[in-house]
N, C-alpha and C positions, 0 to 999 in steps of 0.2 A: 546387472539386475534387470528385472525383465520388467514390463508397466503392466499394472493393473488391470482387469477388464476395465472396467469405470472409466480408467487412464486413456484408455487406446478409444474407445467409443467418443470419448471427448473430443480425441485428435483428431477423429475421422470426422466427426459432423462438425468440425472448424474447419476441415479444410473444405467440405462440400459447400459449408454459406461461404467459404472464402470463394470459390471457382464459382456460384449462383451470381454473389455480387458484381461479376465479371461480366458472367452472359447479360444482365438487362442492358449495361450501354453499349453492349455490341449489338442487341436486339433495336435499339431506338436511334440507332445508324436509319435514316431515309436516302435509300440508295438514289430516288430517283432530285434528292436536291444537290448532287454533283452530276458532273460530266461525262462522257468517257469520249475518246482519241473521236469516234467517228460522229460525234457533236460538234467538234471542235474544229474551225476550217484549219488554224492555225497546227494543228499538231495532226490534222485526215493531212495537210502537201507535205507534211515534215518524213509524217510514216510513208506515204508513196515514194516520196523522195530517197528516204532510207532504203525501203525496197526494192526499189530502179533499182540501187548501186549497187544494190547486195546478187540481186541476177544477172549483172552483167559485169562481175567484179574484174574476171579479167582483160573487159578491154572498156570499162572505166574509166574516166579521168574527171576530176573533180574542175567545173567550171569558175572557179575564182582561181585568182591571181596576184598575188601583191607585186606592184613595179617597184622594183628595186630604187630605179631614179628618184622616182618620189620621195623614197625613207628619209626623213630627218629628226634628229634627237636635239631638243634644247630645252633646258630648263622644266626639266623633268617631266616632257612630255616628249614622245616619239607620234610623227605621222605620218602616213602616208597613203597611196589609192589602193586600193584591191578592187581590179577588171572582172567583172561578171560576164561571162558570155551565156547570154539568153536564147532558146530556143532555134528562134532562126539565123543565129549569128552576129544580131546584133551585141554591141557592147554597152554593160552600165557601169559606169565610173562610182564607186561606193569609198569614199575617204571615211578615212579611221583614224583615233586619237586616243590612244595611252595613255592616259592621266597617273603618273605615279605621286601617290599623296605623301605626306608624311607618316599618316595613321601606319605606312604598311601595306593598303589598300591600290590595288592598280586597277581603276576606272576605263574598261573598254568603249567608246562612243561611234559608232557605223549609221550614215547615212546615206542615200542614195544624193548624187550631186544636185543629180535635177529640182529633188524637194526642196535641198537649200537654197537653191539659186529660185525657187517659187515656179519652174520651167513645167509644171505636170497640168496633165489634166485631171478633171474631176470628174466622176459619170453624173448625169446627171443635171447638170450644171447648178453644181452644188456650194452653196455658198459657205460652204467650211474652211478654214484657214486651211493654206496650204504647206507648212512648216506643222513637223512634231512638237508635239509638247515637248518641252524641254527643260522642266524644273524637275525632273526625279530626283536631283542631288538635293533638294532643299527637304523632303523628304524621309532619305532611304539611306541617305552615306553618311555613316555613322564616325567621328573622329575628325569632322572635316576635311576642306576641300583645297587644303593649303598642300603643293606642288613641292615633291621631295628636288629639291635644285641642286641635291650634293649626288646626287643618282649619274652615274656614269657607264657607257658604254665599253664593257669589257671585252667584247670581239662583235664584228662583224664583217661579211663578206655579201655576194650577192646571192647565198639564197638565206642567211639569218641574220640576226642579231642577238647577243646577249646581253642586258644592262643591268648592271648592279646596282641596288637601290636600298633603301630602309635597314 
């Protein structure tokens, strides 16, 4: 059976305030109270950085490192350093820590050595602590922070590791 005129006229101006109702909160978007990439210092080094790689892909090499000697797995956390080579050669030691929880959740944590050990400078001579904040988890991690301790290493050699967990 085929609808009505009446019918079809109906359908049509439901759908046009249905599509109307749409545009105003796209309209009342203020574009200038976000961001974009080249605001941001944090994501303007990330895109340069991306870009390096991507023009000079093939003779490339990514300047981190994880040292094998370092890896160690216990009680359901794995750690170890990953070596930055900076600029002019020098090296930054960045230790890292695997947190595998119970939730299911594996907690990545990367600092640079020198801010733990309190060794940086400030510009400035700035009296800001020099340690990150470091309560996100009390926060942000949802299920708790209790440590999967039944988590076991399934393989590893020197360039991976596999651990099975949750």
């Amino acid at each position: 059976s085929t609808l009505g005129l009446p019918t079809r006229w109906a359908a049509i101006l439901c759908l046009l305030a249905a599509l109307f109702c749409l545009i105003q909160p796209s309209a009342s978007v203020k574009e200038h109270d976000f961001k974009k990439c080249d605001q941001s210092g944090f994501c303007k080094r990330n895109r340069a950085y991306a870009d390096n790689a991507n023009a000079h892909s093939s003779t490339w090499s990514s300047p981190y490192e994880v040292l094998p000697e370092t890896a160690k797995f216990k009680d359901g956390q794995w750690q170890a350093v990953i070596l930055k080579t900076i600029n002019n050669g020098e090296k930054a030691a960045l230790p890292i820590t695997v947190s595998l929880l119970k939730s299911g959740v594996a907690r990545i944590s990367i600092d640079e050595e020198k801010r733990q050990k309190k060794e940086i400078e400030l510009r400035h001579n700035s009296k800001a602590r020099k340690e990150r904040y470091n309560e996100a988890e009390d926060w942000v991690i949802v299920g708790g922070l209790e440590l999967d301790k039944q988590a076991q290493v399934a393989f590893q050699d020197k360039s991976q590791a596999n651990i099975k967990y949750g």
